[in-house]
N, CA, C and O atoms as CSV, one atom per row, in Angstrom:
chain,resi,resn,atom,element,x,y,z
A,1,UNK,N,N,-38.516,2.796,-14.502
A,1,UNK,CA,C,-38.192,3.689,-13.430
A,1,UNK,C,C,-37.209,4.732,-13.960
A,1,UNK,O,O,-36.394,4.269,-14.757
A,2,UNK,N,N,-37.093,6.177,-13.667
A,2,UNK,CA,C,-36.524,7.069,-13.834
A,2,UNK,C,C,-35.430,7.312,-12.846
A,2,UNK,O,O,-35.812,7.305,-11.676
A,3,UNK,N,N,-34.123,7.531,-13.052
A,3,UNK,CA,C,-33.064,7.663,-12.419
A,3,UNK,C,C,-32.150,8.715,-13.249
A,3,UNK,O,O,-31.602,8.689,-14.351
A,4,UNK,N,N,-32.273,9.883,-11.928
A,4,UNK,CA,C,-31.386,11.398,-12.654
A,4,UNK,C,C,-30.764,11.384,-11.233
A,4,UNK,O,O,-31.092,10.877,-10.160
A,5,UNK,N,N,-29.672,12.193,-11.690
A,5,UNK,CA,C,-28.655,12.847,-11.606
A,5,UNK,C,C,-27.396,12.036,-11.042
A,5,UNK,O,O,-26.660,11.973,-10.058
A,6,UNK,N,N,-27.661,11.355,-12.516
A,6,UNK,CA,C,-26.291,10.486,-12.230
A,6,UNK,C,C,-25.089,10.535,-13.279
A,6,UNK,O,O,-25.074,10.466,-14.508
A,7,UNK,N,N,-24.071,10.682,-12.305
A,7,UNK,CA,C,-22.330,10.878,-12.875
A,7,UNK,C,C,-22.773,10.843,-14.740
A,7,UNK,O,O,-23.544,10.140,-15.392
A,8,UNK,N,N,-22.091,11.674,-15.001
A,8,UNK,CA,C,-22.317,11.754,-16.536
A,8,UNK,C,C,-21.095,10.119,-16.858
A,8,UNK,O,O,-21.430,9.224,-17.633
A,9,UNK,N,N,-20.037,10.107,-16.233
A,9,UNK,CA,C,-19.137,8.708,-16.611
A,9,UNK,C,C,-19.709,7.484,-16.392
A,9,UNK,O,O,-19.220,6.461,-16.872
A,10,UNK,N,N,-21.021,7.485,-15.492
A,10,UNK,CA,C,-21.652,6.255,-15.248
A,10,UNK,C,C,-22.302,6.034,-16.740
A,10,UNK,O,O,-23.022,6.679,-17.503
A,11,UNK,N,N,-21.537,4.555,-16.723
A,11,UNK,CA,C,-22.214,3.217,-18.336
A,11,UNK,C,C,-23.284,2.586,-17.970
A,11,UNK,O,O,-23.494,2.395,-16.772
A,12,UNK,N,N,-24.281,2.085,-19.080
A,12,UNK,CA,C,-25.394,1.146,-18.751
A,12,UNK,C,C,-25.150,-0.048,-17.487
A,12,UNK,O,O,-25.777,-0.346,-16.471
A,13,UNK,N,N,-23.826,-0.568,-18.177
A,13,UNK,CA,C,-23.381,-1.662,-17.736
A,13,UNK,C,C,-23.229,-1.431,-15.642
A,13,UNK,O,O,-23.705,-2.091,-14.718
A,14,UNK,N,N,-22.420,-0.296,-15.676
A,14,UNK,CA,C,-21.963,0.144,-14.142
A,14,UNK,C,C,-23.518,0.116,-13.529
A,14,UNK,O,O,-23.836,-0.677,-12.643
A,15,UNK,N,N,-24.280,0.910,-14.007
A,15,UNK,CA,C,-25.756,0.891,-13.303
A,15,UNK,C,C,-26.530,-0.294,-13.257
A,15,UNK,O,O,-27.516,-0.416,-12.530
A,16,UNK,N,N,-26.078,-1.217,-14.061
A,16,UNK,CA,C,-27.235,-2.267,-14.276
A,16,UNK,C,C,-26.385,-3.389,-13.003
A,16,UNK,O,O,-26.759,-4.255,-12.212
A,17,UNK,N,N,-25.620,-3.016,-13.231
A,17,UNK,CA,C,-24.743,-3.883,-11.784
A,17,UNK,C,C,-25.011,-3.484,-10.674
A,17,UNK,O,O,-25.124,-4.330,-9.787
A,18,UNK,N,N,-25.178,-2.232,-10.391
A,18,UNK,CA,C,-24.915,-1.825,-9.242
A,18,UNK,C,C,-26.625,-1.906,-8.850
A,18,UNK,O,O,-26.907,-2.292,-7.715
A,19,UNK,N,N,-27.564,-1.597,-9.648
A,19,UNK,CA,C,-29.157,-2.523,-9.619
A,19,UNK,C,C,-29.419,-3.657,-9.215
A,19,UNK,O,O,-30.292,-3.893,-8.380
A,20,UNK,N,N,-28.524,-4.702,-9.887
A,20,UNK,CA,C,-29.155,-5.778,-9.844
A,20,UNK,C,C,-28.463,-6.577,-8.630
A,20,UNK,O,O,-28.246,-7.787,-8.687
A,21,UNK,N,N,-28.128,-5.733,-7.477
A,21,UNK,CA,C,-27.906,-6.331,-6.304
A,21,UNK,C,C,-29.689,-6.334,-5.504
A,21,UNK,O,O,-29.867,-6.915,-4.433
A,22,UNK,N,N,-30.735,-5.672,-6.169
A,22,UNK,CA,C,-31.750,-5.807,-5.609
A,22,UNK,C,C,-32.595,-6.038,-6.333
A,22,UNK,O,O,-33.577,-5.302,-6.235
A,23,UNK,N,N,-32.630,-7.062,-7.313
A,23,UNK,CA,C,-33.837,-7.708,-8.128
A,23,UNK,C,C,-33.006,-7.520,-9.567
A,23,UNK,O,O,-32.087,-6.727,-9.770
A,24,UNK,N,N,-33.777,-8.778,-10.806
A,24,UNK,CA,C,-33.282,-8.991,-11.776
A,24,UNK,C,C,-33.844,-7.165,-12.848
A,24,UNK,O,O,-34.826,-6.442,-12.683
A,25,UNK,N,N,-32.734,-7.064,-13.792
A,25,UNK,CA,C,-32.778,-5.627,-14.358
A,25,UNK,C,C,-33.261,-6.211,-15.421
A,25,UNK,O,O,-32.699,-7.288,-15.623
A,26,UNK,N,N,-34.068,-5.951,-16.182
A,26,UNK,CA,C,-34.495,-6.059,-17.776
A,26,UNK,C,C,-34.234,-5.161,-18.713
A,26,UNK,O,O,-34.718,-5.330,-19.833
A,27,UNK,N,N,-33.516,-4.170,-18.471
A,27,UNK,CA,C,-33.304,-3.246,-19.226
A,27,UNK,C,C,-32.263,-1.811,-19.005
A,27,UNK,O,O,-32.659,-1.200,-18.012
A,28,UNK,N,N,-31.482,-1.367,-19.429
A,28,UNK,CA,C,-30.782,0.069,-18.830
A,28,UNK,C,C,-30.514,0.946,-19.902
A,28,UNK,O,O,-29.578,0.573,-20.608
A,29,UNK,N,N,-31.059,2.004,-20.233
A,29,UNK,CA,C,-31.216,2.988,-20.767
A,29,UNK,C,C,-30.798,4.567,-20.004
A,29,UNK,O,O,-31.432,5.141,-19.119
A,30,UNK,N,N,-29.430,5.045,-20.733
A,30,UNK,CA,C,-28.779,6.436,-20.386
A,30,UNK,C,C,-29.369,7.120,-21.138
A,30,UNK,O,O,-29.917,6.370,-21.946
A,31,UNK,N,N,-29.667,8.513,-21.435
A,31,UNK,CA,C,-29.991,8.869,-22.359
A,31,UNK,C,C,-29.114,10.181,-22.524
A,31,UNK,O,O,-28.915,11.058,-21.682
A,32,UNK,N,N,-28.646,10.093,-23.810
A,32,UNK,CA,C,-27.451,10.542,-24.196
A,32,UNK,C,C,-28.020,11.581,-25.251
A,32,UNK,O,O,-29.159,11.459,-25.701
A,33,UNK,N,N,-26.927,12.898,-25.725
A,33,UNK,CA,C,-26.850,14.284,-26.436
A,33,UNK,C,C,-26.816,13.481,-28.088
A,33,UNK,O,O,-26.014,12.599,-28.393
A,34,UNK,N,N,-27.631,13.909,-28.779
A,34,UNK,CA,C,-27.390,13.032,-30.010
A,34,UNK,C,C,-26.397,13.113,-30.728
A,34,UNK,O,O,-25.834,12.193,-31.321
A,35,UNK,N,N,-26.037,14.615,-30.706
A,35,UNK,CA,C,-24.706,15.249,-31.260
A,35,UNK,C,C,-23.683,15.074,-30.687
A,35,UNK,O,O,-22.556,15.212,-31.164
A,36,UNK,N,N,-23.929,14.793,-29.744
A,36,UNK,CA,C,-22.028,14.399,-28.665
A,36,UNK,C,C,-22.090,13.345,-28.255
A,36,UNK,O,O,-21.018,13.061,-27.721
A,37,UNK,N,N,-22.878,12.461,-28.197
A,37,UNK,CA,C,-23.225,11.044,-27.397
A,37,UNK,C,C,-22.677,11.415,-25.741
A,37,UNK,O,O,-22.463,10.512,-24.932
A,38,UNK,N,N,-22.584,12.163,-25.571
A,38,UNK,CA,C,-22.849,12.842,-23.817
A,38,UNK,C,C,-23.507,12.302,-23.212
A,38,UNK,O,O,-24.544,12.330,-23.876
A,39,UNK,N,N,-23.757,11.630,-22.124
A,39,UNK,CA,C,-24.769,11.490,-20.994
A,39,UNK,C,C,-25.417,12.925,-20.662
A,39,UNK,O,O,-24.875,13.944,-20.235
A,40,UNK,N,N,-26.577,12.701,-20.954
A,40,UNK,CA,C,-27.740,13.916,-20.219
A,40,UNK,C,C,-27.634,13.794,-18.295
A,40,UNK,O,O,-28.253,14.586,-17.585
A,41,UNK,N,N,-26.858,12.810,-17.789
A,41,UNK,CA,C,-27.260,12.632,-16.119
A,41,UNK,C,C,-28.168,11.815,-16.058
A,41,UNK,O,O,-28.232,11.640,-14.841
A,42,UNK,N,N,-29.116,11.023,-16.612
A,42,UNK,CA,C,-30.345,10.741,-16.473
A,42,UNK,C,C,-30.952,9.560,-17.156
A,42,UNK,O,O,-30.902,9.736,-18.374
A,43,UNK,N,N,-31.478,8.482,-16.852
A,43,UNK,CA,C,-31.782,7.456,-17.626
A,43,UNK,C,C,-33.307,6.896,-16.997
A,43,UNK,O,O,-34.167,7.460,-16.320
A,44,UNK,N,N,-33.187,5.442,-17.593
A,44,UNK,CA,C,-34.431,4.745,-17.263
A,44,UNK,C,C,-33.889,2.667,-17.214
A,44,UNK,O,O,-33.150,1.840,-17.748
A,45,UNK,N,N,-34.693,2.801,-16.400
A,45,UNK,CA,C,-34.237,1.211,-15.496
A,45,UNK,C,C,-35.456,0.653,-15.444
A,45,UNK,O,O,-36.330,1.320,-14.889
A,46,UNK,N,N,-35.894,-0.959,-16.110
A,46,UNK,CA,C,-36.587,-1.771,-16.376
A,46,UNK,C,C,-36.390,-2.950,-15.364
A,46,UNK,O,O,-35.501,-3.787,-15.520
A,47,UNK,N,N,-37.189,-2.965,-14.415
A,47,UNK,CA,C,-37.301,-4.159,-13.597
A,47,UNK,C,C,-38.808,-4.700,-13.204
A,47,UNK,O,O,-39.857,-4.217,-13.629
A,48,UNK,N,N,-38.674,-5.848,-12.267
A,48,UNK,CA,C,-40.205,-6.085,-11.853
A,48,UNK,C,C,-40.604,-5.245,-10.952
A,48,UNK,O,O,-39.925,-4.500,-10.246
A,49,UNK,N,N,-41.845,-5.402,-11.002
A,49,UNK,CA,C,-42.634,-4.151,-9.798
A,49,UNK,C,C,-41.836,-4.172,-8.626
A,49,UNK,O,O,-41.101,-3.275,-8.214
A,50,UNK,N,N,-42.111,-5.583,-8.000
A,50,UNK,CA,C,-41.380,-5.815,-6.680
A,50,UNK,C,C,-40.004,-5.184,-6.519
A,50,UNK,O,O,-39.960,-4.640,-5.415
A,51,UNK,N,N,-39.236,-5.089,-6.970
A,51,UNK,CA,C,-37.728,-4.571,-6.970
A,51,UNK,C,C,-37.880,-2.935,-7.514
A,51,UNK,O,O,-37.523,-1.987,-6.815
A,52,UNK,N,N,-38.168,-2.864,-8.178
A,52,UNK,CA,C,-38.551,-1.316,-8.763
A,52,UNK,C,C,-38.905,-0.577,-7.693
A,52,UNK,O,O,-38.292,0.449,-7.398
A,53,UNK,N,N,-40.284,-1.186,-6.771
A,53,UNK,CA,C,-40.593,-0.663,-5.221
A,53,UNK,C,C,-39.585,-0.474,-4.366
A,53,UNK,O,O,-39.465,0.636,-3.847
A,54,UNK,N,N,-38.833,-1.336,-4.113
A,54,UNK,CA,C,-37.720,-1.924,-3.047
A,54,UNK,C,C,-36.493,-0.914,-3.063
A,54,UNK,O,O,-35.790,-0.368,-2.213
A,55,UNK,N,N,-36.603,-0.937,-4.762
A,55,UNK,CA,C,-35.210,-0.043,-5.569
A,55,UNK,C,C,-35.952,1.504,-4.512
A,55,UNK,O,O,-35.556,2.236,-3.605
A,56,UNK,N,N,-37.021,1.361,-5.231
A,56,UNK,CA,C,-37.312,3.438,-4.759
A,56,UNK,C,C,-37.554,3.748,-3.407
A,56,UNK,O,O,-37.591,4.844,-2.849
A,57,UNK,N,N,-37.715,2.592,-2.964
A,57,UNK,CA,C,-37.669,2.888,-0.963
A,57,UNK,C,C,-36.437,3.078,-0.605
A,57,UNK,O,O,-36.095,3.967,0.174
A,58,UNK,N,N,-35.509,2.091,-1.253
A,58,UNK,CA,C,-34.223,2.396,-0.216
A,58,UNK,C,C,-32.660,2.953,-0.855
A,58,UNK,O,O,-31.583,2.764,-0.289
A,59,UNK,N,N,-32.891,3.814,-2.417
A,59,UNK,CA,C,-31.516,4.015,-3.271
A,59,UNK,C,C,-32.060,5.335,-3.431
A,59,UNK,O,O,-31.064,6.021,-3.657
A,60,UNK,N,N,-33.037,6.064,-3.443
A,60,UNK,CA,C,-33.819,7.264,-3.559
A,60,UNK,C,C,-32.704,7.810,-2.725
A,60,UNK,O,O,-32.369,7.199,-1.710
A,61,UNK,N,N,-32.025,9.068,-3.129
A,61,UNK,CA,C,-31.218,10.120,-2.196
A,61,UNK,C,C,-29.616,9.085,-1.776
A,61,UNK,O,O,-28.705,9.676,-1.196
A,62,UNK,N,N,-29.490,7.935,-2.053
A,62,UNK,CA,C,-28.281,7.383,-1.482
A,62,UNK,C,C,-27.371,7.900,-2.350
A,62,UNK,O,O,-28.051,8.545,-3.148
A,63,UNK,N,N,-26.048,8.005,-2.704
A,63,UNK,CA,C,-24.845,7.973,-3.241
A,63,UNK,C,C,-24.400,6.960,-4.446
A,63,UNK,O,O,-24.309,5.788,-4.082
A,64,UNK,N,N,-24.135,7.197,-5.703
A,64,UNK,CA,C,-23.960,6.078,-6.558
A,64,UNK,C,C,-23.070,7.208,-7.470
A,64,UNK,O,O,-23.422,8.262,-7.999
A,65,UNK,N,N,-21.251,6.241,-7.392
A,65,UNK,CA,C,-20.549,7.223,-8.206
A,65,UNK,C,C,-20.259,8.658,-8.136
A,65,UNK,O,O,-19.982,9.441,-9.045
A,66,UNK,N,N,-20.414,8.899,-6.506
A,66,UNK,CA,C,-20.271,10.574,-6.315
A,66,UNK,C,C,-21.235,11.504,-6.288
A,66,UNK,O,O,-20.873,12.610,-5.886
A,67,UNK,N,N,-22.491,11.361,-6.635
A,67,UNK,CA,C,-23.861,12.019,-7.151
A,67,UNK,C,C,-25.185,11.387,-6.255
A,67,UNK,O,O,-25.362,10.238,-6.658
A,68,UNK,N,N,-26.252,11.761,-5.100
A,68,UNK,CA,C,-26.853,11.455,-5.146
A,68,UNK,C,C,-28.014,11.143,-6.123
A,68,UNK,O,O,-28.347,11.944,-6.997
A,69,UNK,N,N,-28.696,9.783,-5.911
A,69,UNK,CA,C,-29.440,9.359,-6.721
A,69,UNK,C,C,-30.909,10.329,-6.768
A,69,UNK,O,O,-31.217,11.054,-5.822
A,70,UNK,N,N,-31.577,10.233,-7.775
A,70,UNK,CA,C,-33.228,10.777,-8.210
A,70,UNK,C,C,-33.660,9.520,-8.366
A,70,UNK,O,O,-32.964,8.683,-8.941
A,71,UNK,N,N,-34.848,9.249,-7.874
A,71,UNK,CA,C,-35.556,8.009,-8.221
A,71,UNK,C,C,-36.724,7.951,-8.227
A,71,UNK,O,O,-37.269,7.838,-7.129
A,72,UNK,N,N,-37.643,8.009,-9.552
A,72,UNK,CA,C,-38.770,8.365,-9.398
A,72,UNK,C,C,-39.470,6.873,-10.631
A,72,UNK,O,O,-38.902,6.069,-11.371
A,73,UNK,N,N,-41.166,7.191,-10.224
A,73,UNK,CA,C,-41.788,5.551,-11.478
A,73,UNK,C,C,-41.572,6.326,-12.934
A,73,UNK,O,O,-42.004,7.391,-13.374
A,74,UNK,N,N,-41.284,5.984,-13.113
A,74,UNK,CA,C,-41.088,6.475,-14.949
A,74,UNK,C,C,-42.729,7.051,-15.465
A,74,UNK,O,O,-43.605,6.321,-15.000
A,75,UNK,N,N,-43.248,8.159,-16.290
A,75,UNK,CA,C,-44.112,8.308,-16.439
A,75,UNK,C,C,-43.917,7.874,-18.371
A,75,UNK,O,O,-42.893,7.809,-19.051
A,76,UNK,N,N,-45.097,7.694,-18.675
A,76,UNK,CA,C,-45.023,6.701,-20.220
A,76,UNK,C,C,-45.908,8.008,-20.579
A,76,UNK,O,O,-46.989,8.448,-20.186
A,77,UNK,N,N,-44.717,8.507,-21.718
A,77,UNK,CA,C,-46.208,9.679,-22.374
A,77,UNK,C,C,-46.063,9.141,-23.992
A,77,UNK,O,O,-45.250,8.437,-24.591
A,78,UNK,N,N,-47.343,9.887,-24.367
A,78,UNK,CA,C,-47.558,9.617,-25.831
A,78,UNK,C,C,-47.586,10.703,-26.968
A,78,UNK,O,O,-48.126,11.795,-26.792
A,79,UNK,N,N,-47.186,10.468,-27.735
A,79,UNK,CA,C,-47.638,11.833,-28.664
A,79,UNK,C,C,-48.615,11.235,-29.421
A,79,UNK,O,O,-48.172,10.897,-30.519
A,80,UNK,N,N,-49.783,10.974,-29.254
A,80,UNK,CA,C,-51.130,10.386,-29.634
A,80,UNK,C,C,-52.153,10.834,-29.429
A,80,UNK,O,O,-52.881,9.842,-29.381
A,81,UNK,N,N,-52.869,11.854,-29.234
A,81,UNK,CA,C,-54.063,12.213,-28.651
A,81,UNK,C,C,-55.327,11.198,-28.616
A,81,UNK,O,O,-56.403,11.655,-28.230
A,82,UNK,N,N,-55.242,9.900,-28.986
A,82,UNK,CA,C,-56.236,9.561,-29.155
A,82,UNK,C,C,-56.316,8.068,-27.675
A,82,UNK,O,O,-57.114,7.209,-27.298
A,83,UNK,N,N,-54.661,8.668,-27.245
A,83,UNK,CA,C,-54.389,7.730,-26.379
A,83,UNK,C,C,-54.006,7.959,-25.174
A,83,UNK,O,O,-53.109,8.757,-24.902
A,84,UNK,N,N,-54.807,7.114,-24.117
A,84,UNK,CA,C,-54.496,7.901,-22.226
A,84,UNK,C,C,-53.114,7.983,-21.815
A,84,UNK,O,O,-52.825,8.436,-20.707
């Protein structure tokens, strides 16, 4: 799952907590400036379907850390042409 526009001070750790009040997290990924290790605002969150759903019905547009949330399904691209 894709989650933007969040607090550049928000840590893996702060988000994966503040997640896993609605289903177990498998994963938390910020994605950060390579040259500054900056937060871009924006990451990706690994859970089960069920909670991932649950997550995007009811945290979509709420407040987390000062910033409303973006919450969208993560899209998986490839640099493969030979692959969908």
């Amino acid at each position: 799952m894709y989650i933007g526009n969040l607090n550049y001070r928000v840590k893996e750790e702060d988000l994966g907590q503040f997640l896993s009040a609605y289903g177990t997290v498998s994963s938390v990924k910020i994605i950060r400036d390579r040259e500054t290790g900056k937060s871009k605002g924006y990451g990706f969150v690994e859970m089960d379907d069920q909670s991932a759903a649950k997550i995007l019905d009811e945290l979509n547009g709420t407040e987390f850390a000062g910033r409303q949330l973006v919450l969208k399904h993560a899209v998986i691209k490839s640099n493969n042409p030979n692959r969908p």
